[in-house]
Backbone as a printed PyTorch tensor [residue, N CA C, xyz], in Angstrom:
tensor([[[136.6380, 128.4390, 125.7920],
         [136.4000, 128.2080, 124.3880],
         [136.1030, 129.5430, 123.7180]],

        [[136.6080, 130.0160, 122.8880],
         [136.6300, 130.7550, 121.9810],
         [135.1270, 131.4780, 121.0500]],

        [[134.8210, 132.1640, 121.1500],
         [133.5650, 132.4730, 119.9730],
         [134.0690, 133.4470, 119.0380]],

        [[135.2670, 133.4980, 118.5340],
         [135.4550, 134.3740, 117.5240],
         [135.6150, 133.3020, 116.2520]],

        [[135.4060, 133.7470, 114.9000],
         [135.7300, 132.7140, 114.3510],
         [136.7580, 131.7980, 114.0200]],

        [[136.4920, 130.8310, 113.0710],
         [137.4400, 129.8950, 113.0900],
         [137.4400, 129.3000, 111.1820]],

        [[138.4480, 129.0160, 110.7550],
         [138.0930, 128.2300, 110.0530],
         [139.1400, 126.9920, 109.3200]],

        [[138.1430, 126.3150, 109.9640],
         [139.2650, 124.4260, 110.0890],
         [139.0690, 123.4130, 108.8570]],

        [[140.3720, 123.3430, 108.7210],
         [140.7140, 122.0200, 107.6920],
         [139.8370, 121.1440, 108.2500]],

        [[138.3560, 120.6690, 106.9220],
         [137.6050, 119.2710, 106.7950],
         [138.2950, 118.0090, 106.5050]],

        [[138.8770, 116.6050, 106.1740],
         [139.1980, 115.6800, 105.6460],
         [138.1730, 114.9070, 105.2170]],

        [[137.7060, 114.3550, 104.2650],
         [136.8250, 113.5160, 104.3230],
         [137.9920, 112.0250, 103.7950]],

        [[138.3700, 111.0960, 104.3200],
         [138.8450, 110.0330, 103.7860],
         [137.7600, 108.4710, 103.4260]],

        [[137.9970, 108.4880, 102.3100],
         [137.1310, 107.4190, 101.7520],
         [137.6340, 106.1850, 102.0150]],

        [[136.8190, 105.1250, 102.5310],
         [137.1970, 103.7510, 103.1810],
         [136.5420, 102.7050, 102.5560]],

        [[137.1040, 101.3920, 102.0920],
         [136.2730, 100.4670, 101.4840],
         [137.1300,  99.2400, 102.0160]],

        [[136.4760,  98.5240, 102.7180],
         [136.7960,  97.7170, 103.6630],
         [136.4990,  96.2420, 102.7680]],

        [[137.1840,  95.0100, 102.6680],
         [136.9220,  93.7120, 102.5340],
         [135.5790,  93.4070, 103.3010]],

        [[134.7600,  92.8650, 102.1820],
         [133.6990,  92.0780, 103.0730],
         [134.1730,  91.0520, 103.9930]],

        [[133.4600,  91.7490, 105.3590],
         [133.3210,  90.6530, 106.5740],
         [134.7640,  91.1750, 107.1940]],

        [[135.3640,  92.1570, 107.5100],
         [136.2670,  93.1140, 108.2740],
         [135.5010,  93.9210, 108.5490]],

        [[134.1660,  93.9340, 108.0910],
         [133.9050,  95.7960, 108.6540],
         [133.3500,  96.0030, 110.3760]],

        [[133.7000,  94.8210, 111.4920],
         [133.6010,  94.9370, 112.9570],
         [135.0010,  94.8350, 112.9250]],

        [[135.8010,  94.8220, 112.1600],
         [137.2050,  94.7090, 113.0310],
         [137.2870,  96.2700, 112.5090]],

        [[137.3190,  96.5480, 111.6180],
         [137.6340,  98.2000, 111.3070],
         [137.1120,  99.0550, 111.9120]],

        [[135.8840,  98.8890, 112.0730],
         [135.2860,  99.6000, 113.1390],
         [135.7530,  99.7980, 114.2630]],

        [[136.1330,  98.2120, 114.9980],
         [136.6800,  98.6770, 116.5000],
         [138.1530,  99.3780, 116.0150]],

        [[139.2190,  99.0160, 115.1000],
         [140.1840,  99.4580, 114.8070],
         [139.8880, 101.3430, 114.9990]],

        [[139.0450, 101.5630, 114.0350],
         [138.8130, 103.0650, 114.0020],
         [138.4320, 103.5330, 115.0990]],

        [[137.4070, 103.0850, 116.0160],
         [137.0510, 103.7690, 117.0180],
         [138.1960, 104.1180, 118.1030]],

        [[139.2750, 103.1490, 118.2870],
         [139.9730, 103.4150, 118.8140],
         [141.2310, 104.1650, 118.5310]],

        [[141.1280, 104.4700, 117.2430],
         [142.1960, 105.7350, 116.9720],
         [141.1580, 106.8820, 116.6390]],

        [[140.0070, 107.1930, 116.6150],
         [139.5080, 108.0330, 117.1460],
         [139.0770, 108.7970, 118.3120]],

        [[139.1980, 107.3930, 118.7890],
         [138.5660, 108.4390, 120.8950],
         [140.2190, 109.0360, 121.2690]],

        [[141.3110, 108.4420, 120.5750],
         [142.5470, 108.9240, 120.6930],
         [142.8410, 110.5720, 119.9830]],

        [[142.3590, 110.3140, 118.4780],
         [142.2480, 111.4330, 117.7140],
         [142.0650, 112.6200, 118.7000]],

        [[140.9370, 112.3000, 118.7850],
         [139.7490, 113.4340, 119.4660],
         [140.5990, 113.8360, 120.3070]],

        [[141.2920, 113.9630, 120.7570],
         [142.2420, 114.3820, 122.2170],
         [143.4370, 115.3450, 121.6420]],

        [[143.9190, 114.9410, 120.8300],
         [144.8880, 115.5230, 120.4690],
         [144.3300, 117.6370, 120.1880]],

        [[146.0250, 118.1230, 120.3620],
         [145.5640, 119.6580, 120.3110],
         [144.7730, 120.1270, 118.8410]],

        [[145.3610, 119.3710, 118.0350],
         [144.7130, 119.8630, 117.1070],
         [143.6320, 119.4760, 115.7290]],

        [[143.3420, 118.4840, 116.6060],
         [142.0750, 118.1110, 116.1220],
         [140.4510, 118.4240, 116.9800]],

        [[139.7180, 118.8560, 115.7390],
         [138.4350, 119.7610, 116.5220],
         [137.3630, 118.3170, 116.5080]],

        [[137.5330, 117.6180, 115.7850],
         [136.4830, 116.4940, 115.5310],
         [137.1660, 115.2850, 114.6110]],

        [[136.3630, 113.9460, 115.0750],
         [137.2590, 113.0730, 114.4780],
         [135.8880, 111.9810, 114.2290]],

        [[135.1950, 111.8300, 113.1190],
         [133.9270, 111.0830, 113.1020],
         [134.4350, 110.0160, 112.0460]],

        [[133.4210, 108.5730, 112.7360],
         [133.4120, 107.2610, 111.8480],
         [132.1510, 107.0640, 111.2500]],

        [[131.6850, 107.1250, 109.8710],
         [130.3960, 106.9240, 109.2930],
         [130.5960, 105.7030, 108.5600]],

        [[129.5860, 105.0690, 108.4520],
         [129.6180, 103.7160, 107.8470],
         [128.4430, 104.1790, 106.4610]],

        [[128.2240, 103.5910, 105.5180],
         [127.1410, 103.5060, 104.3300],
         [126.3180, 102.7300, 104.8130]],

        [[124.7900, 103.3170, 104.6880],
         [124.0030, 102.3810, 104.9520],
         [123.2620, 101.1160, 104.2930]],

        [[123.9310, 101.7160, 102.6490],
         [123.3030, 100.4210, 101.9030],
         [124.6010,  99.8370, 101.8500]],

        [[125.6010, 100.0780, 101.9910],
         [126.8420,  99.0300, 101.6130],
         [127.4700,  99.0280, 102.6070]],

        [[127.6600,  97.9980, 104.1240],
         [128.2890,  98.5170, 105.0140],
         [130.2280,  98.3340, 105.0000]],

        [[130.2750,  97.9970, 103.6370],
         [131.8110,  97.9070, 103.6260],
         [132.4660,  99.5360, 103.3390]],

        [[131.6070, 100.5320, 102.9550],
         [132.3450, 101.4750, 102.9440],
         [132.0660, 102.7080, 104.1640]],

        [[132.7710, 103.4910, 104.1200],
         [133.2790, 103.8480, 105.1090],
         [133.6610, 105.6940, 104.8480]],

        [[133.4000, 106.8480, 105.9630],
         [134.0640, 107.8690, 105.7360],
         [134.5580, 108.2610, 107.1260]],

        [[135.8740, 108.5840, 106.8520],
         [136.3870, 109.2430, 108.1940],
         [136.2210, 110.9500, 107.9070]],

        [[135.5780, 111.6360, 109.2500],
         [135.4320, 112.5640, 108.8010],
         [136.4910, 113.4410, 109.9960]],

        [[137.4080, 113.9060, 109.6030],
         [138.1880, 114.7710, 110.3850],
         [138.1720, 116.3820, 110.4770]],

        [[138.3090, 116.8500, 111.3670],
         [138.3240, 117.7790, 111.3830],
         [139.6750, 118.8700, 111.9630]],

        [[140.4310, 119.3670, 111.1690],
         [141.7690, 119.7900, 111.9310],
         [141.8910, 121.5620, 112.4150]],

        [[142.1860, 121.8900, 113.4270],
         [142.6080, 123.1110, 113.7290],
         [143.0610, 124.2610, 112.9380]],

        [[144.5310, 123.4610, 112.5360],
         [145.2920, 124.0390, 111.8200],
         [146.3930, 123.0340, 110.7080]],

        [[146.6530, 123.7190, 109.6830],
         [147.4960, 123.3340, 108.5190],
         [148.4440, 122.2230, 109.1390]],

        [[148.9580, 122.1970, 110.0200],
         [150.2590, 121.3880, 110.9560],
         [149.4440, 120.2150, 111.5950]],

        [[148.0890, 120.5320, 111.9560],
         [147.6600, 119.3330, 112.5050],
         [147.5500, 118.2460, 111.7740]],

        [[147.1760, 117.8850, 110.3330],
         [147.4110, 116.7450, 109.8950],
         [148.7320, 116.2860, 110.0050]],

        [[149.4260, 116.0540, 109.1480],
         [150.8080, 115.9940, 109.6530],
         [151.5460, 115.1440, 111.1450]],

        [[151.1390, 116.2590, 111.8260],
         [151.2350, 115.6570, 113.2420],
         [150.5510, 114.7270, 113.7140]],

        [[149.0680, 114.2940, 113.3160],
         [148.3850, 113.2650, 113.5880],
         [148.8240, 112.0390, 112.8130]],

        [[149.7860, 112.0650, 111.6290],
         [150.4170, 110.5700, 111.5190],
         [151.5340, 110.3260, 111.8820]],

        [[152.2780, 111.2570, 113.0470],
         [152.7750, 110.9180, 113.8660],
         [152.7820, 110.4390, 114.9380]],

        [[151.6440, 110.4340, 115.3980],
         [150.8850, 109.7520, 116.6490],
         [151.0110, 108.2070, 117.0150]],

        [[151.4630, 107.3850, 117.9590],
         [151.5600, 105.8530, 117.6950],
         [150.1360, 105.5260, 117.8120]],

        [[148.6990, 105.8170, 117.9300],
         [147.8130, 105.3280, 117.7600],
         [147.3380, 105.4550, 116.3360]],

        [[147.6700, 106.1100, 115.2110],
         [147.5030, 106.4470, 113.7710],
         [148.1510, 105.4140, 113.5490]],

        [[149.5400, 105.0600, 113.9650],
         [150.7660, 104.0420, 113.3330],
         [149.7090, 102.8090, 113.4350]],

        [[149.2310, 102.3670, 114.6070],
         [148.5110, 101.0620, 115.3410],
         [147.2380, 101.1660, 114.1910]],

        [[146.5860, 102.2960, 113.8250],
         [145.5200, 102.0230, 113.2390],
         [145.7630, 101.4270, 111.9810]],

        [[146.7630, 102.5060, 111.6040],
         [147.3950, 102.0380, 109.8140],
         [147.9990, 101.0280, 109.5080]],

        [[148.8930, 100.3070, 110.5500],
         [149.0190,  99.1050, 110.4610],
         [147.4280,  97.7330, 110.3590]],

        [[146.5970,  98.1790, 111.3930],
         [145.7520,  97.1120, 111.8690],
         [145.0280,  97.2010, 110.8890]],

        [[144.8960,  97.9530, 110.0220],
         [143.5660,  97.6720, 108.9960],
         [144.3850,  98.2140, 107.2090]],

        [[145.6710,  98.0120, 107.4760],
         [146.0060,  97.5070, 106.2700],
         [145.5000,  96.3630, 104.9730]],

        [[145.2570,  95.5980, 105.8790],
         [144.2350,  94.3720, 104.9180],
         [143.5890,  94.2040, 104.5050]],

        [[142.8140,  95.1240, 105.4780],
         [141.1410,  95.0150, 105.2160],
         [141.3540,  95.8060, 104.1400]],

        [[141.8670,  96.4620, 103.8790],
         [141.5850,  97.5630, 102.5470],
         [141.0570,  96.8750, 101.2340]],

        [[140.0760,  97.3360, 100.9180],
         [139.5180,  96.4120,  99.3860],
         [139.7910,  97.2650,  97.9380]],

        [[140.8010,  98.7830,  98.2490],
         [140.9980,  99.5080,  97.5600],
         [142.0060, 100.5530,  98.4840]],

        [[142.6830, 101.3510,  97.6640],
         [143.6960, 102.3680,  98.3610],
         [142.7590, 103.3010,  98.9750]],

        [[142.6500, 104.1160, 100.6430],
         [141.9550, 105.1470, 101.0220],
         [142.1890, 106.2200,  99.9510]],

        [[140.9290, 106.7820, 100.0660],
         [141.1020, 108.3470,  99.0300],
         [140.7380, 109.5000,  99.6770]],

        [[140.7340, 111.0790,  99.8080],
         [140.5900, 111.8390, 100.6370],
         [140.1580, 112.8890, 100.1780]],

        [[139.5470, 113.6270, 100.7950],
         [139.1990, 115.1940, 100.0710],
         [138.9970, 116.2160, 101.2540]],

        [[140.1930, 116.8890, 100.6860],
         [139.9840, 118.5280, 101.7300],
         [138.9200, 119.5320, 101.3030]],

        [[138.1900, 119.7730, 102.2920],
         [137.1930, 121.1960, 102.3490],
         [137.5070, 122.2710, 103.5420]],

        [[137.3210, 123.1760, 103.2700],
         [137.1320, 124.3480, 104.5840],
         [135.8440, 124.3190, 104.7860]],

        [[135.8750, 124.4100, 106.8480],
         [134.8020, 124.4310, 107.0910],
         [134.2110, 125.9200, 107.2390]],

        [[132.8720, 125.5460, 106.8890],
         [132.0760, 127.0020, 107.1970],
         [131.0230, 127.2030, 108.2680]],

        [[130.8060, 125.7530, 108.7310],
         [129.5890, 126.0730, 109.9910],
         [130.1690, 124.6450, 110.6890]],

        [[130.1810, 124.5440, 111.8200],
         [130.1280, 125.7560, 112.8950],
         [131.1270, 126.9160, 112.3790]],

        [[130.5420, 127.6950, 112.8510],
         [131.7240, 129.0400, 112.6930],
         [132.7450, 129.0700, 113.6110]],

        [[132.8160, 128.9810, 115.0520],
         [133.1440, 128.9870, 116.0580],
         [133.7010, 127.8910, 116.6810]],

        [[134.7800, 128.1310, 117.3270],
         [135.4460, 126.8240, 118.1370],
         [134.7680, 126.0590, 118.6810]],

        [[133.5660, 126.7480, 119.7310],
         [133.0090, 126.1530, 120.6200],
         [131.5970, 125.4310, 120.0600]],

        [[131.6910, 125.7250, 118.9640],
         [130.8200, 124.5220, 117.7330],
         [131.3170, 123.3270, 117.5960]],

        [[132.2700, 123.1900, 117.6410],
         [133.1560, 121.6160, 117.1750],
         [133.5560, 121.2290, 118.6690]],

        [[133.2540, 121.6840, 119.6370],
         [133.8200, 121.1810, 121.0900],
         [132.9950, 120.3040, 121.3970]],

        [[133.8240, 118.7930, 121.4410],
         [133.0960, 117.5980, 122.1490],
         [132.8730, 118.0350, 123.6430]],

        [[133.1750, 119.1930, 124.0390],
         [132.9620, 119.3270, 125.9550],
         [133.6400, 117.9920, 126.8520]],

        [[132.5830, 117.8570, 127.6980],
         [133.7490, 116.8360, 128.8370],
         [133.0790, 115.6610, 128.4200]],

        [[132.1160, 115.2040, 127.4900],
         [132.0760, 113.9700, 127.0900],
         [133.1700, 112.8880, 126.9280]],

        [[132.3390, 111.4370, 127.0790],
         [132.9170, 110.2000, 127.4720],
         [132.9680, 109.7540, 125.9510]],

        [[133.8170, 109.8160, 125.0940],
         [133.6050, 109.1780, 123.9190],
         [133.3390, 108.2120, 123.4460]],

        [[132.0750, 107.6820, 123.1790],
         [131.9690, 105.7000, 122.9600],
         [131.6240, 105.4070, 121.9140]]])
């Protein structure tokens, strides 16, 4: 792992789920995330829920490089996700790019040999 710097495309995608989908979206997401997470060029791939409203939702991604988005909706587990929680949608997803500034370093965003659950 790397300690020189780095600096990686944030995603934040905004999620608002139908009341009473938000355990199916969940498992939906988790499982195109422990997938995410694997791929080369994604550094981090997080599911946050709201705590006063649990229908909404942020995916927080984190990409390598410019090409890695892109390539991640090419993935058949993105296809499986985007299909499976088409419904649930209670509004169109919305998104916002940031550059990250901390961690500085690759080996900041490294899940290591963790079991993702």
């Amino acid at each position: 792992m790397s300690s020189s710097s780095v600096e990686y495309l944030a995603v934040h995608v905004f999620v608002s789920v139908k009341e009473g989908t938000e355990d199916a979206f969940k498992e939906a997401s988790f499982a195109n995330a422990r997938a995410s997470a694997k791929e080369e060029g994604i550094a981090r791939f997080d599911v946050i829920q709201q705590i006063d409203d649990p229908t909404k939702f942020v995916l927080v991604e984190v990409y390598k490089n410019d090409e890695a988005p892109a390539l991640h909706k090419e993935t058949a587990h993105y296809s499986t996700w985007r299909e499976t929680v088409a419904d649930m949608m209670a509004e169109p997803r919305s998104a916002i790019k940031y550059k990250s500034l901390f961690p500085a370093t690759e080996a900041g965003w490294d899940y290591g040999e963790a079991t993702l659950e």
